[in-house]
Structures are given as structure tokens and as C-alpha cells.
C-alpha positions in Angstrom: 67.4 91.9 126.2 64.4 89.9 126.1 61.8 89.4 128.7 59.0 87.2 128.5 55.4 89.1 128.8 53.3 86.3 129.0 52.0 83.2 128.0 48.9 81.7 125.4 48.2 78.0 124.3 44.7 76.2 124.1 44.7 74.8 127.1 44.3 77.2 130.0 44.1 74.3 132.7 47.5 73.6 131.4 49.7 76.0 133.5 52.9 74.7 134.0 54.7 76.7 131.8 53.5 80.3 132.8 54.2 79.1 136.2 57.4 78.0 135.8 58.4 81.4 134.2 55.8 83.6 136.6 54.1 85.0 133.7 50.4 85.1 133.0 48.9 82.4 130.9 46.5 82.9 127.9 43.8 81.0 126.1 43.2 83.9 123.7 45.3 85.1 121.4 43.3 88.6 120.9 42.8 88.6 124.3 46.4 88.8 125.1 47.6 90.9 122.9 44.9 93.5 124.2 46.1 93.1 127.9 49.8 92.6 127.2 52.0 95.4 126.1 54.1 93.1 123.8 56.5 94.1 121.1 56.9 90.7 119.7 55.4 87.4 119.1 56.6 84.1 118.8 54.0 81.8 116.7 55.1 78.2 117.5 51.5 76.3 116.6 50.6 74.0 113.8 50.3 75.4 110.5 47.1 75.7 109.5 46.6 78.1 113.1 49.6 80.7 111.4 47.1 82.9 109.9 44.6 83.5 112.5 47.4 83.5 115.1 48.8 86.6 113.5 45.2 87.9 112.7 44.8 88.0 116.6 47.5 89.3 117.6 47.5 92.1 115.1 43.5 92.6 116.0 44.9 92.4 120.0 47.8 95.1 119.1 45.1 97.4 117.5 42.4 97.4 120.5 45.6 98.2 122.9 46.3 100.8 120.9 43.0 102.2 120.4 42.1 101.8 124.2 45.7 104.0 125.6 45.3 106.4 122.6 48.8 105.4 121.5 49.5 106.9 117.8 51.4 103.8 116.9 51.5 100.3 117.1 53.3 98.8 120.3 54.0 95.4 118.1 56.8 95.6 116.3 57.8 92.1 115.2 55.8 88.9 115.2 58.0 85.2 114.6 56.1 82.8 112.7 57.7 79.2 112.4 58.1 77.4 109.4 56.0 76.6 107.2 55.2 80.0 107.3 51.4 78.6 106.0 49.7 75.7 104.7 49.3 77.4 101.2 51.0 80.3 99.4 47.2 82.6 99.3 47.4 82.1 103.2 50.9 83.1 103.6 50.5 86.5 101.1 47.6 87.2 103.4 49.1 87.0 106.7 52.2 88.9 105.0 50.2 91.7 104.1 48.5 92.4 106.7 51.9 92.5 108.6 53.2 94.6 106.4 49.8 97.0 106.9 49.8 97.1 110.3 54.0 97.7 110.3 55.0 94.8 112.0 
């Protein structure tokens, strides 16, 4: 099954959602997956955030890792929304690093 970690949007006055699900809320994408032991991501943002989204939470992942001295990486899958990016350099970018960090 599937259990919903947490939270993140811009707004963190905005809480309705986290507290309608009883999860914490995030403003930070890095910052949540550093905190949050997650093993998958949804991306649902506009397009042009895609990349930096991914960047994050792959960045987040990594300092969670490297702060419980895990060997590998407790992310495993991260959903992007279509388009996947803005332009194709963007989306070979965030595909790579995906692919480097085994997600």
C-alpha cells in the first residue's frame, strides 16, 4: 500500500491539506526530503519548477542518507507530471540525474 509521508507546497500558511490528512506540511522541497523517510515523490507543480523539484528532492534523499549512514538511497521512485519539462535539455537533465542517483 501507499501511505502519505507528508506534505510540501509554497505556501506554508496554507495548511489545509496536511491537516486534513494529519501529515506534516513543507515549504522546502530539500528540506523535506531530508526529514522525511520517503520512497517516492509525486511532482504535481508547473513546469518550469520540474527540474529543481527533482534536484531537491534528490539533494534532500542524499543528506538523509549521508546523515543515518545508510549505504543506499531510501528514494526509489519520483512521479513527475506531464510535461515532463519546459524544454528537452531540461528534461535529459532531470532524467539523468535520476538515473545517477537510481531513482
Amino acid at each position: 500500500g501507499v501511505e502519505l509521508a507528508c506534505f510540501c507546497q509554497r505556501r506554508a500558511d496554507d495548511t489545509a491539506v496536511a491537516e486534513r490528512f494529519g501529515v506534516p506540511l513543507y515549504s522546502d522541497v530539500q528540506e523535506m526530503a531530508t526529514h522525511e523517510h520517503l520512497e517516492g515523490v509525486v511532482v504535481s507543480a508547473p513546469t518550469h519548477l520540474h527540474l529543481p523539484c527533482v534536484e531537491k528532492c534528490i539533494a534532500g534523499a542524499r543528506d538523509r542518507q549521508k546523515a543515518l549512514g545508510e549505504e543506499r538511497l531510501g528514494l526509489r521512485a519520483i512521479l513527475v507530471e506531464k510535461p515532463l519539462c519546459e524544454d528537452l535539455h531540461s528534461a535529459l537533465r532531470l532524467v539523468e540525474l535520476a538515473e545517477k542517483a537510481g531513482v
